[in-house]
Every structure is written in C-alpha cells, then in structure tokens.
C-alpha positions as a printed Julia matrix, in Angstrom:
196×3 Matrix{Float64}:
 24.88  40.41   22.07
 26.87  39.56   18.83
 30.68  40.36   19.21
 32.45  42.93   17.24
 35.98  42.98   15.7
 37.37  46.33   14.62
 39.41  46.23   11.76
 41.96  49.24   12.38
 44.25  50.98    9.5
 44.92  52.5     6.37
 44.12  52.61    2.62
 44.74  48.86    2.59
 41.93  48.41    5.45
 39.74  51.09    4.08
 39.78  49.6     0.58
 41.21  52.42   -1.33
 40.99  53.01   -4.71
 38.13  50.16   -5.27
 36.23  51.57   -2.18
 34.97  50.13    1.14
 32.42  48.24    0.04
 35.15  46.14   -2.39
 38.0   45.65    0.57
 38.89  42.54    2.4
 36.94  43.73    5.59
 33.45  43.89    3.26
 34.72  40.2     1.46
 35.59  38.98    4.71
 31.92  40.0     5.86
 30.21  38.11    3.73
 32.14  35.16    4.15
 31.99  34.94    7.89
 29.16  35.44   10.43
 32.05  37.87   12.07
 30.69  41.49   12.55
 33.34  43.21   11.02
 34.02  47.5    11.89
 36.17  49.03    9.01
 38.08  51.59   10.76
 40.38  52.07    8.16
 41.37  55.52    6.97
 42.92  56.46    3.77
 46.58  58.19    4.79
 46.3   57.1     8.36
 50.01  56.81    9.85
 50.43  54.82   13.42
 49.63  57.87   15.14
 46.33  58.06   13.42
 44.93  54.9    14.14
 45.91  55.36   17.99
 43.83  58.56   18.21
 41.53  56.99   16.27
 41.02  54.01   18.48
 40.88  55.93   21.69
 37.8   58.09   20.28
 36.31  54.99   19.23
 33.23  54.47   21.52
 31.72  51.15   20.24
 27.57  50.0    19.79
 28.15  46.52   21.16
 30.57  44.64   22.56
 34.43  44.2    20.74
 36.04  40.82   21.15
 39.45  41.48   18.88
 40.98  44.52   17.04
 42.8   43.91   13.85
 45.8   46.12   13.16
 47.24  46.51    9.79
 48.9   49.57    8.78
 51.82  51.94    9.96
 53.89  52.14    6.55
 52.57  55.74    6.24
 54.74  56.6     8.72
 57.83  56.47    6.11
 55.85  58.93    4.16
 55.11  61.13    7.07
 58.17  60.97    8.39
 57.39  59.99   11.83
 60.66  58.89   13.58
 60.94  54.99   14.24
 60.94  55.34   17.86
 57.2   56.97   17.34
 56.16  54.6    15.2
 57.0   51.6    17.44
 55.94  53.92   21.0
 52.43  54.22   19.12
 52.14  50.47   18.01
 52.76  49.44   21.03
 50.64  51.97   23.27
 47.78  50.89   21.14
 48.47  47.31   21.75
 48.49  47.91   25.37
 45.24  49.76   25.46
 43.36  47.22   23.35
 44.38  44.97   26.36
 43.73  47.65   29.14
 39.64  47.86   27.33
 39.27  44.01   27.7
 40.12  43.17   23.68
 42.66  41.18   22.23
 44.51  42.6    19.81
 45.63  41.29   16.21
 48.87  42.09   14.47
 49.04  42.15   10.49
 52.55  42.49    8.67
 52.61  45.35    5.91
 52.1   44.5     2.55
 54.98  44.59   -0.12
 55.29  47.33   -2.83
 55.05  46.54   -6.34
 57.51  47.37   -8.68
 54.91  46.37  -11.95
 51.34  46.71  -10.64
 48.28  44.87  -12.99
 46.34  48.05  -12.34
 48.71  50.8   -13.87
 48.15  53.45  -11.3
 50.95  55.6    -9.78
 51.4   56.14   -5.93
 54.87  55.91   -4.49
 57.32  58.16   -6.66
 59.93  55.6    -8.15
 63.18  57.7    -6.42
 61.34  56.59   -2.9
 60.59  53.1    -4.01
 64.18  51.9    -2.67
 63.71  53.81    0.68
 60.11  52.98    1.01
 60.7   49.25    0.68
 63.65  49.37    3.09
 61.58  51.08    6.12
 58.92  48.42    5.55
 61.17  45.79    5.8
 62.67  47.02    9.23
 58.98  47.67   10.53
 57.94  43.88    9.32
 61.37  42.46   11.45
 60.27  44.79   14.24
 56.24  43.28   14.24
 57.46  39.88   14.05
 59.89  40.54   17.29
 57.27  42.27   19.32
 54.6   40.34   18.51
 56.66  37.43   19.76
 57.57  39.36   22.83
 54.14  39.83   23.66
 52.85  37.19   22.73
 50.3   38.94   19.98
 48.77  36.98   17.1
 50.7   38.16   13.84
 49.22  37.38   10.32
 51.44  37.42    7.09
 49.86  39.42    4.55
 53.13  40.04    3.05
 54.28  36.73    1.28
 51.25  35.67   -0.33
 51.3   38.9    -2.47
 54.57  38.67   -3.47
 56.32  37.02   -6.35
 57.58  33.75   -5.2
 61.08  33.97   -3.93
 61.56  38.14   -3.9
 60.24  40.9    -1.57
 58.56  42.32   -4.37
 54.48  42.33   -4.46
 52.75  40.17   -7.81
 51.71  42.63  -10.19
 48.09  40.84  -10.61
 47.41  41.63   -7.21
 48.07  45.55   -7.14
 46.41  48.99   -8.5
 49.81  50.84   -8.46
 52.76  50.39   -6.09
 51.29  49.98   -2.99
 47.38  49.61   -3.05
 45.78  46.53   -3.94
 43.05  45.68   -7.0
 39.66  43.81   -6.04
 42.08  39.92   -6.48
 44.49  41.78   -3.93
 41.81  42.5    -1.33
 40.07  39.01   -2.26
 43.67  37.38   -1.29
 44.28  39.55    2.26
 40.49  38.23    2.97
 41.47  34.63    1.99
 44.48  34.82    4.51
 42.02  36.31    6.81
 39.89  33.74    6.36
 42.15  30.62    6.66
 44.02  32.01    9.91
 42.5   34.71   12.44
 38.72  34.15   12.0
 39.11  30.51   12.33
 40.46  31.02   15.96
 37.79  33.36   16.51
C-alpha cells in the first residue's frame, strides 16, 4: 500500500483565496508520485490543527505529516505558552502514531501584495510581524532540539535582504497568489520530498 503524507495547516495549506485545487499541496501532487492529504483549514490556529490531527483516522498508511501554520494564533490571541504546548504535543503524537513529522517556518507578511486584497488591518501589521518572528526563532530552536526536519518557506518569499514578503508572490498581506503557492511547492519540491 502507497504511503500517505498529510499536509496539516491553515489558509496557506488549504490554498485560500485561489482554492484547494490551486495550492502547493495540489502543485506538489502533480509533480511528485507523493500521495499528498490537504488538511489545511482556512482560520485554523495551533490548537486547531492538534484537534484536527487527533480526529484524523487515515485510509492507508501515513509515512510523514507536514506542519505549516500557527500564525493564527496572534490573531486569536492564544497565549505563547499554548501555542508552543500545542506544537509540540502534536509533534509528539505524530511520533507516538509511528509518523515522522515535518516542520515548516511561517511565511512573511507583505507590506505591497501583487494581488491587491486586504487581510491583516495595517495598525496590526507591526504586531503581527513581530509574533511571527518570535514563533519562526522558536521553530528553528525546537526543531533543533528535537531533531525535526524544518523547511524555510519564509526567505524565498521575501524581498532579498528584508523580512518583508515580495509583492509578486502575495494576494494581500498574508495569503499567497497561484506564483506564491507555485514557489512554497518548488521549496517543497527541492527539499522534503526528495528525502522522502
């Protein structure tokens, strides 16, 4: 039986606003002869996507699950210590089911997306940015500490040189166009599947 690999998140994951069938798990798809599950969930904090994962009964077998999401936590206002308790209980029971588990760091926000569309107010733009920052130093120690794969989503969709996400790549400040999801799948592409 063909192994699966669950691809657990958010908007970014889910493919929001271009739709499912247009996000880097569907582009990813077709490139690969990976059975890809989108799991992703429009909205979904950390929280979410723990619940989420323990409901999850799979069809066939699950070799890895992909993680990328958590900065709707900021928006939620889930404290940090929850946000990092559920990361890392959801880590742990990947592990305790017999998976290994994939880390991806957060996008960036954009302060001048291609797309024109309006998501993160501009007075929480500042604060926004800042929390994902923390939570990106955070993956990158605890993926370390535990020795978890972590892919960087985050630089190759931002400007050279800045924190700040390339316009061409984004529908509004923090979701991505089709070129932004075609990029995450690139990345995809170039580092985790080929270890698969």
């Amino acid at each position: 039986m063909t192994s699966s690999i669950i691809c657990l998140g958010d908007s970014i994951t889910f493919g929001y606003p271009i739709g499912p069938e247009f996000s880097w798990v569907e582009q990813l798809q077709q490139r690969t002869d990976k059975n890809l599950i989108n799991l992703g969930v429009n909205g979904s904090t950390s929280r979410d996507m723990l619940r989420r994962y323990e409901r999850y009964t799979p069809t066939s077998r699950v070799a890895h699950v992909h993680i990328l999401g958590g900065g709707n936590d900021a928006l939620q206002q889930l404290t940090w210590a929850e946000t990092q308790r559920n990361i890392q209980n959801l880590v742990d029971l990947i592990r305790q089911r017999g998976t290994i588990p994939i880390l991806g760091l957060l996008t960036p926000l954009c302060y001048d997306p291609a797309g024109g569309g309006e998501f993160v107010p501009s007075f929480a733009m500042e604060a926004l940015a800042n929390w994902k920052a923390r939570y990106r130093n955070w993956l990158h120690d605890y993926a370390d500490s535990e020795s978890v794969l972590l892919i960087d989503y985050f630089t190759p969709l931002c400007i050279p040189g800045t924190g700040e996400g390339d316009g061409q790549f984004f529908y509004d400040e923090s979701h991505l166009n089709e070129k932004g999801h075609a990029l995450i799948a690139d990345v995809a592409e170039r580092t985790w599947i080929k270890l698969l």
